[in-house]
NUTOR-110949 format. One line per 2 residues: number of its first residue (from 1); their letters; for each residue x, y, z of C-alpha. Coordinates in steps of 0.1 Angstrom, whole numbers. Example, Ala and Ser with C-alpha at 12.3 -4.5 7.8 and 13.67 -1.06 7.14 Angstrom:
BEGIN
1 = AS = 123 -45 78 ~ 137 -11 71
This chain:
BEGIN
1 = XX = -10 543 -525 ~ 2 531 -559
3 = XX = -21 512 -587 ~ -2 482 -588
5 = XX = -3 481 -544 ~ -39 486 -545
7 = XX = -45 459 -569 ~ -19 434 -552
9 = XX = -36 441 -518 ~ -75 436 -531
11 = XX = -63 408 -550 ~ -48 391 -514
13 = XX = -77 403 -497 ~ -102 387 -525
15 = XX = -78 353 -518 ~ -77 354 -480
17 = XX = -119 362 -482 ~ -119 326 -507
19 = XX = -96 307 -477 ~ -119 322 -446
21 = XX = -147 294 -456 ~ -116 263 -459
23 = XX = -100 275 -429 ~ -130 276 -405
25 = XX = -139 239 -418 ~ -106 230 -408
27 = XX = -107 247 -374 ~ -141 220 -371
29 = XX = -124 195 -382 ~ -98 195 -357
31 = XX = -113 206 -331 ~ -128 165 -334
33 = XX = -91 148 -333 ~ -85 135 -305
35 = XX = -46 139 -315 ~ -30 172 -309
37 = XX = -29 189 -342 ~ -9 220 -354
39 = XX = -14 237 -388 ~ 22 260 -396
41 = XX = 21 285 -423 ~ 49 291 -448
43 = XX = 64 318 -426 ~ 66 289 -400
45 = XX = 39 300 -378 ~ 11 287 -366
47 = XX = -23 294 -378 ~ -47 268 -367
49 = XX = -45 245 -338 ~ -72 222 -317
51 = XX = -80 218 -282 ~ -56 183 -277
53 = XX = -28 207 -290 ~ -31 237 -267
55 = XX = -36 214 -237 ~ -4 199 -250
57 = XX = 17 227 -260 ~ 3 259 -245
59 = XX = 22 269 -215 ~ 4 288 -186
61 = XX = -27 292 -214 ~ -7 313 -239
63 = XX = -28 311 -272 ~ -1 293 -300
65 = XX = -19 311 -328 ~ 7 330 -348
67 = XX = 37 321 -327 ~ 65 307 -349
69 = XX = 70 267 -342 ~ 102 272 -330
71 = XX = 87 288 -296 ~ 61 265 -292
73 = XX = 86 233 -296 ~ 121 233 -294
75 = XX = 128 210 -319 ~ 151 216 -349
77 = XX = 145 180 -367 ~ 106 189 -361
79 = XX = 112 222 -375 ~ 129 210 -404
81 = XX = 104 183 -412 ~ 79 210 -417
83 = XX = 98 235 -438 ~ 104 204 -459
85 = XX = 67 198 -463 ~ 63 232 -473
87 = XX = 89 235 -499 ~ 85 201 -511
89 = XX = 47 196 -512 ~ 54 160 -496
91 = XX = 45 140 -465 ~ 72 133 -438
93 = XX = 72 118 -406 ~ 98 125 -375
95 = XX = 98 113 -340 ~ 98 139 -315
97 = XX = 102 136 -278 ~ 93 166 -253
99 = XX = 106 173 -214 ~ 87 195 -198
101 = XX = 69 182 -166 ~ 71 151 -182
103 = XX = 85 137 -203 ~ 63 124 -238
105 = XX = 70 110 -270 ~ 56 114 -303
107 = XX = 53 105 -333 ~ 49 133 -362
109 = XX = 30 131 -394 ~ 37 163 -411
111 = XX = 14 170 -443 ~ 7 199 -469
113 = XX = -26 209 -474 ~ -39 234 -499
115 = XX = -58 264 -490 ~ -67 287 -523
117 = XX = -29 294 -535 ~ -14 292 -498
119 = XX = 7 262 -489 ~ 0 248 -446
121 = XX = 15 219 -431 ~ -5 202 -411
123 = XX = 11 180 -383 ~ -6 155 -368
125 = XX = 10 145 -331 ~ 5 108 -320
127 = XX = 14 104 -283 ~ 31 73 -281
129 = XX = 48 78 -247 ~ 27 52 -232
131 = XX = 33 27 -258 ~ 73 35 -257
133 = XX = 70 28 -213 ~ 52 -9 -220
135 = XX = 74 -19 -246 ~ 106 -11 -226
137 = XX = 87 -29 -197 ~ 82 -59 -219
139 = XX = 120 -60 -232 ~ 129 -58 -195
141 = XX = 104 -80 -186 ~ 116 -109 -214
143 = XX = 150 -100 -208 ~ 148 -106 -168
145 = XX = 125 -143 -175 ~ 152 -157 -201
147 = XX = 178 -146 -171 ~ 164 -161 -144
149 = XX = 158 -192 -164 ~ 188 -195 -185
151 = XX = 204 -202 -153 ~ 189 -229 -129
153 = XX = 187 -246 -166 ~ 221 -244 -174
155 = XX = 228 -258 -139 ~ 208 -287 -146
157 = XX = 222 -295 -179 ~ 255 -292 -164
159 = XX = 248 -317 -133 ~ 230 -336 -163
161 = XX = 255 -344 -182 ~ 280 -353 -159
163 = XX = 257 -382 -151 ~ 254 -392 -184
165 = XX = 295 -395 -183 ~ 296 -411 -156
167 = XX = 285 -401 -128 ~ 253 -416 -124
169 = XX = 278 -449 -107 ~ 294 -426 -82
171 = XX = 281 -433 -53 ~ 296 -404 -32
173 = XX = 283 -375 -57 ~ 253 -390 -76
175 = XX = 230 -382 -48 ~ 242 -342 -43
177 = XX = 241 -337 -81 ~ 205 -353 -82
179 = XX = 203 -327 -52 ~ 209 -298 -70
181 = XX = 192 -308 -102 ~ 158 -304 -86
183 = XX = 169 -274 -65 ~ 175 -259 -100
185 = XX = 142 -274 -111 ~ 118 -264 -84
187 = XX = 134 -226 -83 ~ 121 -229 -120
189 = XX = 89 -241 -111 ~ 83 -211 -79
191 = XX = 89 -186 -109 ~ 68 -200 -136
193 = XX = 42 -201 -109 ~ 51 -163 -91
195 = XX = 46 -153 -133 ~ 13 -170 -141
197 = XX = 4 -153 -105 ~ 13 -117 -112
199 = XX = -3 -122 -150 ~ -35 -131 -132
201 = XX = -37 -105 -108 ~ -27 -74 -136
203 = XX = -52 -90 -159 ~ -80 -85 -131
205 = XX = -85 -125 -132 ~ -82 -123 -92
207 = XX = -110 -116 -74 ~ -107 -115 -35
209 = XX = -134 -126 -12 ~ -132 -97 22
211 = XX = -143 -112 51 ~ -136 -112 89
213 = XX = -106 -127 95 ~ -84 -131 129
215 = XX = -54 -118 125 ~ -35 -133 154
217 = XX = -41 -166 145 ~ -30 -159 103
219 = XX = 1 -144 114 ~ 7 -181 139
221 = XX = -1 -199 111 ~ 21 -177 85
223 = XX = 50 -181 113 ~ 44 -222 114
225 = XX = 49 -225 77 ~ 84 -209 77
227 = XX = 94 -216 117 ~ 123 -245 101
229 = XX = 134 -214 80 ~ 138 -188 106
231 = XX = 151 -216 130 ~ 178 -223 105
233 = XX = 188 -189 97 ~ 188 -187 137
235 = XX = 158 -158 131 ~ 132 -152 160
237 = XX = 93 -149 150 ~ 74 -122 170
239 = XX = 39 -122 172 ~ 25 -93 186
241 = XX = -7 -94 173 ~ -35 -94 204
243 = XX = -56 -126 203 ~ -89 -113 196
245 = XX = -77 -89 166 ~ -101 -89 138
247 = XX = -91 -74 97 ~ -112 -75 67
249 = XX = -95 -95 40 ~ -94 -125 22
251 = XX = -77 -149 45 ~ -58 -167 19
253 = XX = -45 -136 2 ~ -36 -118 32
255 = XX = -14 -153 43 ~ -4 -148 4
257 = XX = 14 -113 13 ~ 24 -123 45
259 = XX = 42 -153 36 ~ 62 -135 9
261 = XX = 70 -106 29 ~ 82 -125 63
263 = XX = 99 -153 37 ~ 121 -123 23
265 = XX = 131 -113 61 ~ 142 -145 73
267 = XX = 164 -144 43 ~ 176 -112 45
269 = XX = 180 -109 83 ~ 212 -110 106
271 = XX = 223 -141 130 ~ 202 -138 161
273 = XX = 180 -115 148 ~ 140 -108 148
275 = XX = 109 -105 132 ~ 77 -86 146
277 = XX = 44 -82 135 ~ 22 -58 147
279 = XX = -8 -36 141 ~ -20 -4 146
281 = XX = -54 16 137 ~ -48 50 112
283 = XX = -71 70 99 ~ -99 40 96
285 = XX = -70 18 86 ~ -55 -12 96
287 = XX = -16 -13 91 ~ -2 -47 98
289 = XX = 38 -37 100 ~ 62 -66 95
291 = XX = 95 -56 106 ~ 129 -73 101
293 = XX = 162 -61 122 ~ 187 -70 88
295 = XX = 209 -47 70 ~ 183 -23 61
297 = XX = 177 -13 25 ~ 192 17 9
299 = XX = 174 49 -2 ~ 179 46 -40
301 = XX = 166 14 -40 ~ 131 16 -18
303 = XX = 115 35 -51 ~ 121 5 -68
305 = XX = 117 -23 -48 ~ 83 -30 -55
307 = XX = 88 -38 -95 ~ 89 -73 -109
309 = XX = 126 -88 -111 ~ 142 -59 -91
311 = XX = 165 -68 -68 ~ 186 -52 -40
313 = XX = 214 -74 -42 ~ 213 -101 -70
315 = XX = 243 -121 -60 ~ 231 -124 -27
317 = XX = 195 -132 -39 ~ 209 -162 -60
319 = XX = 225 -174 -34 ~ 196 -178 -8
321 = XX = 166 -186 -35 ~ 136 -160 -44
323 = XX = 120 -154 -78 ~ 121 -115 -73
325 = XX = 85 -113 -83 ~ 69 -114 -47
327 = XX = 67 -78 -36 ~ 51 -71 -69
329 = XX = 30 -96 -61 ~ 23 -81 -27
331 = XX = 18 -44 -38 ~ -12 -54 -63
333 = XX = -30 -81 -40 ~ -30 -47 -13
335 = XX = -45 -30 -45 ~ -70 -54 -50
337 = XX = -82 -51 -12 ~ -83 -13 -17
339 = XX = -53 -5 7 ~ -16 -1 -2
341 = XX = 23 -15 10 ~ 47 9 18
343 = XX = 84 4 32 ~ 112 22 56
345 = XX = 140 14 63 ~ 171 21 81
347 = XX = 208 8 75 ~ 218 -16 102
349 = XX = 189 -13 114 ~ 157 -30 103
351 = XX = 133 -25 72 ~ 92 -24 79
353 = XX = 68 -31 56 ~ 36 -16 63
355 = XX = 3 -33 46 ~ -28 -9 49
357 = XX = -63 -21 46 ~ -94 -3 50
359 = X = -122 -11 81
């Protein structure tokens, strides 16, 4: 070994000996972030890491330490953002979005940090994948209300102001357009009140009351609200609930669901056709089934059918009324009683839904 090699390799020694103290602080330092945190070398590989990081990025358990960034995450604008830091001694910050089992999003803050004469770049990872899902929900969310107001409200401005001309004298049409005008109104009215509803029940400002309810006799009452309905539609009501049938549940959230889900089959059924509800005992379980003999629902759409403002056939929907928020509705009032609604159905056939509720 040469003079000058001995010295350069005791002097990298003496600086990696002056780095071991500032790197094992930082290694107890991250290990409190609850963010997953990477520290990359200036040969792009990584030196330090924490706990949130390895549970984040390690596949099968692999330890990341000195595997270039490239393996770890596939990600050339990340990549780049950190040879930048490194070269440039600056802070950057990159959006980064990661498929694996699922799919997450983050957002990178990449920053040098000094170690003795060694440049790192520390990236800090903020999981905003969460964040990213509500505010999409929200857009949809404020994009579906202004819909489904914008248009009983254009209808009644319409129907308004061909009063104001004129109308309000004709005796043969002033009557259907006053008709239609609160039509439009009350449809506007059933969703403010299905939204303040649903807002209520996420929030947790529900609370249900369980107590022994007969079933037999909810389900003739449920069926006595919306008998005109069903006898317009020319839609037969089935109960085929025994007499003496006893649930736990608050009565007038159990009528709640019921209503809503027998309301949407009267709608959605054929001429001549039926509605049945039954019960049967699983597992230490009541299932209440409520089953229609309509068009059945397709496959692709069952997955969604139980999200606010989702609708099978929008045209048709329009046409025969609904605020599209009552099987969400439904779904988290089952929550609340600590059971769950499910659905199959079967083209030209039928769709059940099936509301569990525990003994």
């Amino acid at each position: 070994m040469t003079l000058f090699s001995t010295l350069f390799t005791n002097s990298k020694d003496k600086e990696e000996d002056e780095e071991k103290p500032a790197r094992l602080n930082l290694s107890v330092i991250l290990r409190t972030f609850r963010e997953s945190i990477l520290v990359v070398g200036e040969n792009m590989r990584i030196i330090s890491v924490n706990d949130a990081a390895v549970s984040s990025f390690a596949r099968n358990g692999e330890d990341l330490i000195e595997m270039r960034l490239s393996e770890v995450i596939r990600d050339f604008a990340l990549h780049e953002t950190f040879e930048k830091v490194l070269k440039k001694n600056i802070s950057l910050q990159v959006r980064t979005e990661l498929i694996d089992k699922d799919r997450r999003i983050y957002d990178v803050r990449v920053t040098p940090l000094n170690l003795g004469k060694s440049i790192q770049a520390v990236g800090i990872f903020y999981d905003v994948t969460q964040v990213e899902h509500l505010e999409r929900v929200r857009q949809e969310f404020l994009s579906n209300i202004s819909h489904e107001l914008r248009t009983p409200l254009t209808s009644i401005l319409a129907f308004v102001e061909t009063l104001e001309d004129g109308a309000i004298n004709d005796d043969q049409n002033n009557r259907r357009f006053l008709n239609v005008i609160r039509k439009n109104a009350e449809r506007m009215h059933f969703l403010i009140n299905d939204i303040s509803e649903l807002s209520m029940i996420e929030s947790g400002n529900v609370k249900i009351n369980v107590k022994k309810v007969n079933l037999h006799k909810l389900v003739k009452d449920v069926y006595a609200i919306l008998e005109a309905k069903a006898i317009e539609r020319q839609v037969s009501l089935i109960n085929s609930i025994p007499k003496k049938t006893i649930v736990r549940a608050d009565y007038t959230r159990l009528e709640q669901m019921l209503i809503n889900l027998v309301d949407n089959a009267v709608k959605f059924n054929r001429k001549d056709g039926s509605i049945t509800i039954s019960i049967e005992e699983v597992d230490l379980t009541d299932v209440i089934k409520i089953a229609d003999t309509g068009e059945g629902i397709r496959r692709e759409h069952l997955q969604r059918i139980f999200e606010r403002f989702y609708r099978v056939d929008r045209s048709r929907t329009r046409e025969i009324g609904g605020t599209g928020l009552g099987l969400a509705i439904v779904k988290h009032l089952a929550r609340l009683h600590g059971g769950e609604v499910k659905v199959t159905s079967i083209l030209s056939e039928g769709t059940t839904f099936s509301i569990s509720l525990p003994k």
